[in-house]
Each structure stands twice: as structure tokens, then as C-alpha cells.
DRENTORKOL-3810 file (N, C-alpha, C; in nm, 4 decimals):
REM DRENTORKOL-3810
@n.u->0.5770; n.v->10.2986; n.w->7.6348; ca.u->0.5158; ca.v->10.4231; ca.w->7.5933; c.u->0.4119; c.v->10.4667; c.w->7.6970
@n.u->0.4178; n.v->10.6083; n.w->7.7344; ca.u->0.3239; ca.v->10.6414; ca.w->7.8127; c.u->0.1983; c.v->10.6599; c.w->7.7696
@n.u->0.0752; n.v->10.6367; n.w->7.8294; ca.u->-0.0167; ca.v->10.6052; ca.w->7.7789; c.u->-0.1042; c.v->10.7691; c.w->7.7877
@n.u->-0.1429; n.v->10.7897; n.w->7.6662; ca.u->-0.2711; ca.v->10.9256; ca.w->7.6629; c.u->-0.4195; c.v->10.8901; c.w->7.6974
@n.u->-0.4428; n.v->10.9883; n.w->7.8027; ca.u->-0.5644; ca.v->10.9489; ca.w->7.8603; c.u->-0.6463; c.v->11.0506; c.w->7.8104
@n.u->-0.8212; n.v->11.0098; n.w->7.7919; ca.u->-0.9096; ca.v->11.1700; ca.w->7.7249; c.u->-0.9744; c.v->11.0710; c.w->7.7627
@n.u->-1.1353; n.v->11.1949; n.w->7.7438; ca.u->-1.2592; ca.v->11.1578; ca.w->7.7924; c.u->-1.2804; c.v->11.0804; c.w->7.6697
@n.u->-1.3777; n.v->11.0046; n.w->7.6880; ca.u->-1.4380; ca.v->10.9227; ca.w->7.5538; c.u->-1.4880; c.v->11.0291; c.w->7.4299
@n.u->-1.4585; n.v->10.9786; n.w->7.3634; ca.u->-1.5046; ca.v->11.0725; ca.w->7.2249; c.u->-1.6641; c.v->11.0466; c.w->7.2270
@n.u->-1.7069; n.v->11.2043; n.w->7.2027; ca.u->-1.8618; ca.v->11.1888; ca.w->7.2095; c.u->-1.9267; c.v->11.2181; c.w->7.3289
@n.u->-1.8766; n.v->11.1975; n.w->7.4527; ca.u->-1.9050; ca.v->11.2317; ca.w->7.5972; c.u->-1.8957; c.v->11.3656; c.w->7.6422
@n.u->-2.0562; n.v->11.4243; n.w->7.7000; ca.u->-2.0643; ca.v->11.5366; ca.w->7.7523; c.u->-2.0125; c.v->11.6017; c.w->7.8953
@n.u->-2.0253; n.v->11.4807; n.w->7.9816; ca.u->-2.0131; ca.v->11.4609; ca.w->8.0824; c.u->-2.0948; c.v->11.6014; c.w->8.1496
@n.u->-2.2304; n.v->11.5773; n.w->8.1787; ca.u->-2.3001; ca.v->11.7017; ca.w->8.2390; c.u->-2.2755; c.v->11.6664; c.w->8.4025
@n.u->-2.2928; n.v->11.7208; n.w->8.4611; ca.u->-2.2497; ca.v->11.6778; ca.w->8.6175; c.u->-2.3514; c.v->11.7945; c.w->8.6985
@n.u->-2.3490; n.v->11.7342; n.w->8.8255; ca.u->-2.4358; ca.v->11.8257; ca.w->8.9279; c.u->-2.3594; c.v->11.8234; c.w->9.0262
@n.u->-2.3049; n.v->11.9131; n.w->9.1261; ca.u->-2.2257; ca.v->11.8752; ca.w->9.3069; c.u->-2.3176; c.v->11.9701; c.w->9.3881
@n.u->-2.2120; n.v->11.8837; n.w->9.5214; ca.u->-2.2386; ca.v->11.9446; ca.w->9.6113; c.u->-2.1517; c.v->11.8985; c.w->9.7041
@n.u->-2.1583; n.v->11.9683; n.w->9.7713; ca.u->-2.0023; ca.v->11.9408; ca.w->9.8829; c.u->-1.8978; c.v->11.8735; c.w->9.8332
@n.u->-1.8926; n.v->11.7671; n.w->9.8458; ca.u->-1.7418; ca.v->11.6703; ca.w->9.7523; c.u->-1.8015; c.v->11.5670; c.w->9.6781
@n.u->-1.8938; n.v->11.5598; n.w->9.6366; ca.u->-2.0224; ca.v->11.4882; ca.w->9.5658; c.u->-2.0719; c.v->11.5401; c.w->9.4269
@n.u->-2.0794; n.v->11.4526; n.w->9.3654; ca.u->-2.1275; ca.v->11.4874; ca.w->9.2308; c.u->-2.1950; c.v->11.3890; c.w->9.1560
@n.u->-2.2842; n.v->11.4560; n.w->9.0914; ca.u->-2.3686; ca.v->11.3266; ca.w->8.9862; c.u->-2.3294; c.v->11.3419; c.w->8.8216
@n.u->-2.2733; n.v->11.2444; n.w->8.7754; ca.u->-2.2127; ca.v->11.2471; ca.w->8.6430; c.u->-2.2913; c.v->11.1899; c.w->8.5479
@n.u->-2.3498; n.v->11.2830; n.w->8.4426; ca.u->-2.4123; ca.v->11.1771; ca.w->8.3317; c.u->-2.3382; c.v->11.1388; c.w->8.2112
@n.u->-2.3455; n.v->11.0024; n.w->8.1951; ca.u->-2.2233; ca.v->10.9344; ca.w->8.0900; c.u->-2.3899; c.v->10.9445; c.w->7.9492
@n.u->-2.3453; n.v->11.0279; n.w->7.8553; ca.u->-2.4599; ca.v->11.0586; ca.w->7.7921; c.u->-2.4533; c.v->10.9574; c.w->7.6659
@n.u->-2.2968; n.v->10.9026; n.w->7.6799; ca.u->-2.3153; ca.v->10.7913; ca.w->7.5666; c.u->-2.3683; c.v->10.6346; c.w->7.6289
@n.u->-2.3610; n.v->10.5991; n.w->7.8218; ca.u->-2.4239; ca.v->10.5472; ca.w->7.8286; c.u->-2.5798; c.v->10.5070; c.w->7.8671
@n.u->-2.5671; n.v->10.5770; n.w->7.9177; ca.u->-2.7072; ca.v->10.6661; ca.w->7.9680; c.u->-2.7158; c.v->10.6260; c.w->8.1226
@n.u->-2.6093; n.v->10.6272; n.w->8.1888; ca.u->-2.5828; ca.v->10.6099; ca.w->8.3232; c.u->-2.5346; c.v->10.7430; c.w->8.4051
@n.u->-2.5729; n.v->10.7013; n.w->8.5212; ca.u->-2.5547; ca.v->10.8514; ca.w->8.6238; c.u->-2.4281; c.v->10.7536; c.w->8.7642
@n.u->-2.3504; n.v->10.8612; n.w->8.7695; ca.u->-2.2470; ca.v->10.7919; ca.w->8.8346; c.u->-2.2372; c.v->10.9103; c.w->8.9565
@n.u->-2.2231; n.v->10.8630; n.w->9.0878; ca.u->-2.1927; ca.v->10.9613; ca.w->9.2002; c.u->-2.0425; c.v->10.9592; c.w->9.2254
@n.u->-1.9546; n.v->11.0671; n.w->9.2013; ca.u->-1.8417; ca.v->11.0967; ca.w->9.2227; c.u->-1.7334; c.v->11.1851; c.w->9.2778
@n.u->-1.6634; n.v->11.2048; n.w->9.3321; ca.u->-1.6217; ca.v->11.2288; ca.w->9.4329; c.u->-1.5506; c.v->11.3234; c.w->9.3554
@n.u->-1.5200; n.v->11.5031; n.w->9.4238; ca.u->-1.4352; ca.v->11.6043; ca.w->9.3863; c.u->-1.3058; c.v->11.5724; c.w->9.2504
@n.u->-1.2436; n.v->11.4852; n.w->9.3281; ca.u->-1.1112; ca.v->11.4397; ca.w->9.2740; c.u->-1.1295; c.v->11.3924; c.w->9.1402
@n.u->-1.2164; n.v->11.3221; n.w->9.1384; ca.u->-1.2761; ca.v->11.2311; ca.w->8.9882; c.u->-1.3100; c.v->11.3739; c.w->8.8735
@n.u->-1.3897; n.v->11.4172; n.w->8.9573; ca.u->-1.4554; ca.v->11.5232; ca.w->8.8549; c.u->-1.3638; c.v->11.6499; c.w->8.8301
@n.u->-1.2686; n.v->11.6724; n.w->8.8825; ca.u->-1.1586; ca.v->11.7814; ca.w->8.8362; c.u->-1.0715; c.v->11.6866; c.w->8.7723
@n.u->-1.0384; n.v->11.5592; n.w->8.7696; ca.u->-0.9409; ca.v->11.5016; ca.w->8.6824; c.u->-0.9938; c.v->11.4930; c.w->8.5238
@n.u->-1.1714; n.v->11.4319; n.w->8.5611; ca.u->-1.2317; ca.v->11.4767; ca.w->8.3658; c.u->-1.2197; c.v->11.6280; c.w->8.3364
@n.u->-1.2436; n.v->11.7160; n.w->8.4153; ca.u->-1.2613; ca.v->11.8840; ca.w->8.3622; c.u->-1.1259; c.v->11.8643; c.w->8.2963
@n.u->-1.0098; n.v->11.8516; n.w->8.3693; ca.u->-0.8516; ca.v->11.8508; ca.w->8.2751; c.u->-0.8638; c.v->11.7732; c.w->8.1643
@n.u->-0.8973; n.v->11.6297; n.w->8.1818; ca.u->-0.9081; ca.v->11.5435; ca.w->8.0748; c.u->-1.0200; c.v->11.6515; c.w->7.9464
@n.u->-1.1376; n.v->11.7103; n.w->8.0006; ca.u->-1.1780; ca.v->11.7374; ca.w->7.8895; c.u->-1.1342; c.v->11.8782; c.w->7.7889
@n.u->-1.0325; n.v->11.9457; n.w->7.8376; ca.u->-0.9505; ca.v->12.0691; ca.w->7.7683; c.u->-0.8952; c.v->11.9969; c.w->7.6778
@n.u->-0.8171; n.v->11.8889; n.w->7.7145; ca.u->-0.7303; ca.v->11.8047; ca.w->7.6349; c.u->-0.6705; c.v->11.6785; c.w->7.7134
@n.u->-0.6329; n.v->11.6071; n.w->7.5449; ca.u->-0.5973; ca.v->11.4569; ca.w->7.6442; c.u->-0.4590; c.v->11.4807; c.w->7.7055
@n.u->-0.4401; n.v->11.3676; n.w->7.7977; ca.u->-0.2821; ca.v->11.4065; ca.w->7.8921; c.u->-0.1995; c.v->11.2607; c.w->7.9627
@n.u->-0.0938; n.v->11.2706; n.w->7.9408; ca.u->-0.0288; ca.v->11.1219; ca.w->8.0356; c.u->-0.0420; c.v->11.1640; c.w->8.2013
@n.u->-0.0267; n.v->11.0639; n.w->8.2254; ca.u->-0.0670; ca.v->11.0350; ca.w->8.3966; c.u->0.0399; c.v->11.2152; c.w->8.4581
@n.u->0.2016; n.v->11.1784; n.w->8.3865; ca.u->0.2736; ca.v->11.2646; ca.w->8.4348; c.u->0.2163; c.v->11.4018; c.w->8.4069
@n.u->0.1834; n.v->11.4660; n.w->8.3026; ca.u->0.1420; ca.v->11.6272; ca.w->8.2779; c.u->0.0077; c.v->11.6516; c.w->8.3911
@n.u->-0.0805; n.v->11.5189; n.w->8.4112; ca.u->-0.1703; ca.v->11.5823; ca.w->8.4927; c.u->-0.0948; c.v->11.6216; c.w->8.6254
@n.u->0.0069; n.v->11.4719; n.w->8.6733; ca.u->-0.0184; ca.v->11.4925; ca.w->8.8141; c.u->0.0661; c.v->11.6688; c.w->8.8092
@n.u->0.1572; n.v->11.6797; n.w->8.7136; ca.u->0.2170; ca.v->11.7794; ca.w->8.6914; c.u->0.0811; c.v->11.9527; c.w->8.7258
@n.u->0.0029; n.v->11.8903; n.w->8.6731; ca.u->-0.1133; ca.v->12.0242; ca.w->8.6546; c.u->-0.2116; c.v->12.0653; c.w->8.8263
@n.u->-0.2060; n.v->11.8999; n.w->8.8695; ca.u->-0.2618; ca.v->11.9001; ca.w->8.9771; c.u->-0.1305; c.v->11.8951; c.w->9.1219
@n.u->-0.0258; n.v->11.9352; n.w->9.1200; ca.u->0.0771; ca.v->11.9129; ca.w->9.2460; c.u->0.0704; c.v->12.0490; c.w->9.3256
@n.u->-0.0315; n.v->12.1720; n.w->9.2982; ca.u->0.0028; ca.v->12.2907; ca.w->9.3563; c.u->-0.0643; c.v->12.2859; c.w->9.4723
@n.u->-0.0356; n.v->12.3327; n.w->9.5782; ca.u->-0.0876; ca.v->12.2976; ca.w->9.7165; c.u->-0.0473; c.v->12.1574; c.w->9.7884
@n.u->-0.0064; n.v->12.0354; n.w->9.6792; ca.u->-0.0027; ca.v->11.9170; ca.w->9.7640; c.u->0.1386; c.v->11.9089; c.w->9.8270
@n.u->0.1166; n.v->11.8269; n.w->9.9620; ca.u->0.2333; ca.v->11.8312; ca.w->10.0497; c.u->0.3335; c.v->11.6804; c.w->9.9551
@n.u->0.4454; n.v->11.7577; n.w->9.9787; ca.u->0.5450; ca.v->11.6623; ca.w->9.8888; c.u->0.5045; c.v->11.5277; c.w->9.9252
@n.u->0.5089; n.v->11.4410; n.w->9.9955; ca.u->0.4956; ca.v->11.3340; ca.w->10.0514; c.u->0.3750; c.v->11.2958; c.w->9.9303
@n.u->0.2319; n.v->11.3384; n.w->9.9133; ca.u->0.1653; ca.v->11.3367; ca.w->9.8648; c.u->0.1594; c.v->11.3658; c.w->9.7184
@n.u->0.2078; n.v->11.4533; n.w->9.6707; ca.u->0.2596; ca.v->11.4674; ca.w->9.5613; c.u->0.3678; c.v->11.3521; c.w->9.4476
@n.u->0.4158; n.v->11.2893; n.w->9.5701; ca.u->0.4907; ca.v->11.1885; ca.w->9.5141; c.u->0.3961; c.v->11.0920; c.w->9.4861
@n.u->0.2912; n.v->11.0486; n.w->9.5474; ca.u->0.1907; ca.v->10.9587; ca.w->9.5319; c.u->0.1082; c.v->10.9597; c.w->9.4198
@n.u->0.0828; n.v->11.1414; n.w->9.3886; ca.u->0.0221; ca.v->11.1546; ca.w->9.3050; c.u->-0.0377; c.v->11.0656; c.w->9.1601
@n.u->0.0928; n.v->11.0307; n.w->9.0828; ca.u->0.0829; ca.v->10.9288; ca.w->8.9387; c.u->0.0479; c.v->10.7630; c.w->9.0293
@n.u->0.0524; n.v->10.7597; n.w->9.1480; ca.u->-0.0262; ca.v->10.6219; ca.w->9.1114; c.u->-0.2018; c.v->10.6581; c.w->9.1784
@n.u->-0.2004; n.v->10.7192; n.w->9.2788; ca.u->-0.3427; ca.v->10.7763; ca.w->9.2780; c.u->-0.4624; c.v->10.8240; c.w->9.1281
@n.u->-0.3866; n.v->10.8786; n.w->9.0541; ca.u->-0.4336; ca.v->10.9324; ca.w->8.9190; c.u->-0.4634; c.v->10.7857; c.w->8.8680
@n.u->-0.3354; n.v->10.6866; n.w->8.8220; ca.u->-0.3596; ca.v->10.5809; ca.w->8.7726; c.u->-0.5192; c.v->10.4899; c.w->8.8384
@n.u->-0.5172; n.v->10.4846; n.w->8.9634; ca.u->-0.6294; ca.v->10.4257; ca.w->9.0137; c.u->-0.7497; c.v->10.4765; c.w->8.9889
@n.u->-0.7262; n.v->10.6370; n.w->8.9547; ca.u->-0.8662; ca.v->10.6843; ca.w->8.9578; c.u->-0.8884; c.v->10.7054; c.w->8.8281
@n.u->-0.8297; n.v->10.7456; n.w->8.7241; ca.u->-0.8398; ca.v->10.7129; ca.w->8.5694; c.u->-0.8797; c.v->10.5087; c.w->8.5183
@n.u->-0.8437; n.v->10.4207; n.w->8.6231; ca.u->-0.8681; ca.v->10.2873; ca.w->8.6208; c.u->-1.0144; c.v->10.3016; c.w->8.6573
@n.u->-1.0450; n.v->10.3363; n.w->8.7497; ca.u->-1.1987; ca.v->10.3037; ca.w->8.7581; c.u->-1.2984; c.v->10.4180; c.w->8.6859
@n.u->-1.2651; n.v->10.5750; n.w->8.6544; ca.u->-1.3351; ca.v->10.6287; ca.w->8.5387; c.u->-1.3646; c.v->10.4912; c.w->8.3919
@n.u->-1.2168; n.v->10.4404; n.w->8.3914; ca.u->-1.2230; ca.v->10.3499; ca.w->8.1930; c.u->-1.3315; c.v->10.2844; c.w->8.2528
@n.u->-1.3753; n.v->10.2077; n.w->8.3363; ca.u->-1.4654; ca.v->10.0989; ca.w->8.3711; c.u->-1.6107; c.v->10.1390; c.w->8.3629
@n.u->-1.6293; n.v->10.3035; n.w->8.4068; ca.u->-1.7348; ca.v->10.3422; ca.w->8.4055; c.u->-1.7854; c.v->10.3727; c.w->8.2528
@n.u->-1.6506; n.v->10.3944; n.w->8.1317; ca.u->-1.6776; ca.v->10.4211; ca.w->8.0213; c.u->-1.6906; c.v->10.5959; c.w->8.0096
@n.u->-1.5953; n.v->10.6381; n.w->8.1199; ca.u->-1.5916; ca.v->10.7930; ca.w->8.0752; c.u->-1.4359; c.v->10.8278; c.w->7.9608
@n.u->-1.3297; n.v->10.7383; n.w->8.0529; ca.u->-1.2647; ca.v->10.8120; ca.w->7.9530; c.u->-1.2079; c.v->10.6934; c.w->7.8961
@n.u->-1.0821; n.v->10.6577; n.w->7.7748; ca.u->-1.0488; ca.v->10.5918; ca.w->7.7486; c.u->-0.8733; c.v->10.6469; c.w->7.7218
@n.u->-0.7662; n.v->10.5707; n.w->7.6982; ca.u->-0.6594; ca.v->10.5419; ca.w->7.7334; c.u->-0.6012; c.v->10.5194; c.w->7.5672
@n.u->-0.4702; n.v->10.5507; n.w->7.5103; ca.u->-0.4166; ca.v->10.4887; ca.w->7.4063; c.u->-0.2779; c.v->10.5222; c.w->7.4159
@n.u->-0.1871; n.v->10.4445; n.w->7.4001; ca.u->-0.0306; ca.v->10.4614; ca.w->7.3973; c.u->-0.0037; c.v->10.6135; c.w->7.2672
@n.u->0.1097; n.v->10.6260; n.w->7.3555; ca.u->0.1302; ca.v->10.7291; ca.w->7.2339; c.u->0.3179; c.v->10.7374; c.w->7.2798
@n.u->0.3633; n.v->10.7927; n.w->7.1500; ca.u->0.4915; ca.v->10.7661; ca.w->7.1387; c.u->0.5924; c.v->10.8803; c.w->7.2344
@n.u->0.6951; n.v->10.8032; n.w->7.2551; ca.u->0.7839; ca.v->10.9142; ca.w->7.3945; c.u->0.8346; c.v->11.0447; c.w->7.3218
END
């Protein structure tokens, strides 16, 4: 089963950038995380609604060069792996 990914229930995620930089506040932990463009447009999607690895990379493939695009679902996977760690978003199977 592919797994549904969303921000943690309860999480505001207020953020600050600048250039490809950003400061993330996890308001349920009370930690500030510096994160990189990519991270922080994958929670903005995550926070409209939750999504499997495939609908994002699906949401995010416009502009990317095929080669890259193919990469996409395991890049997402790595970077949704180290968001769960930080305690932004969390993960639950859901049926095909």
C-alpha cells in the first residue's frame, strides 16, 4: 500500500526565506529548522492536503528535465524521510 504523507496534525509550520533558505517553526515542537526551497514547497503541497509520494512527484514534474523527473519519487522519499525525523510531517498506509 502506498503510503499517505501530511503535515503533522496540529502543525503551523510558520516559516521565514530568503534566497533558497528558510527558517521553519515546528510549533508543536518548539524547534526552528533551516531548510532548503525544496523542503518547504513539498510541506506548502503537503499542507493543502495529504498525498502519496506519486501525486506529488506528479504535482511537482513541470519544468523538470525527464532524466530528473524520473528521480523525482525517490528524491521526495528522502526528503519526506528526513522532514518525519524533524516531526513535521507524518506518513500512514492507505489502501490502493
Amino acid at each position: 500500500m502506498p503510503a499517505l504523507w501530511q503535515v503533522a496534525p496540529g502543525q503551523q509550520l510558520a516559516s521565514w526565506g530568503w534566497d533558497d533558505e528558510f527558517v521553519v517553526y515546528n510549533n508543536l515542537s518548539g524547534d526552528t529548522h533551516l531548510l532548503d526551497a525544496d523542503s518547504v514547497e513539498l510541506l506548502a503541497l503537503l499542507q493543502r492536503a495529504p498525498a502519496t509520494i506519486e501525486t506529488l512527484a506528479a504535482q511537482l514534474t513541470d519544468g523538470v528535465a525527464p532524466d530528473d523527473a524520473a528521480a523525482l519519487p525517490d528524491t521526495l522519499a528522502a526528503l519526506l524521510a528526513q522532514l518525519k525525523k524533524l516531526y513535521l510531517v507524518e506518513s500512514s498506509s492507505t489502501p490502493c
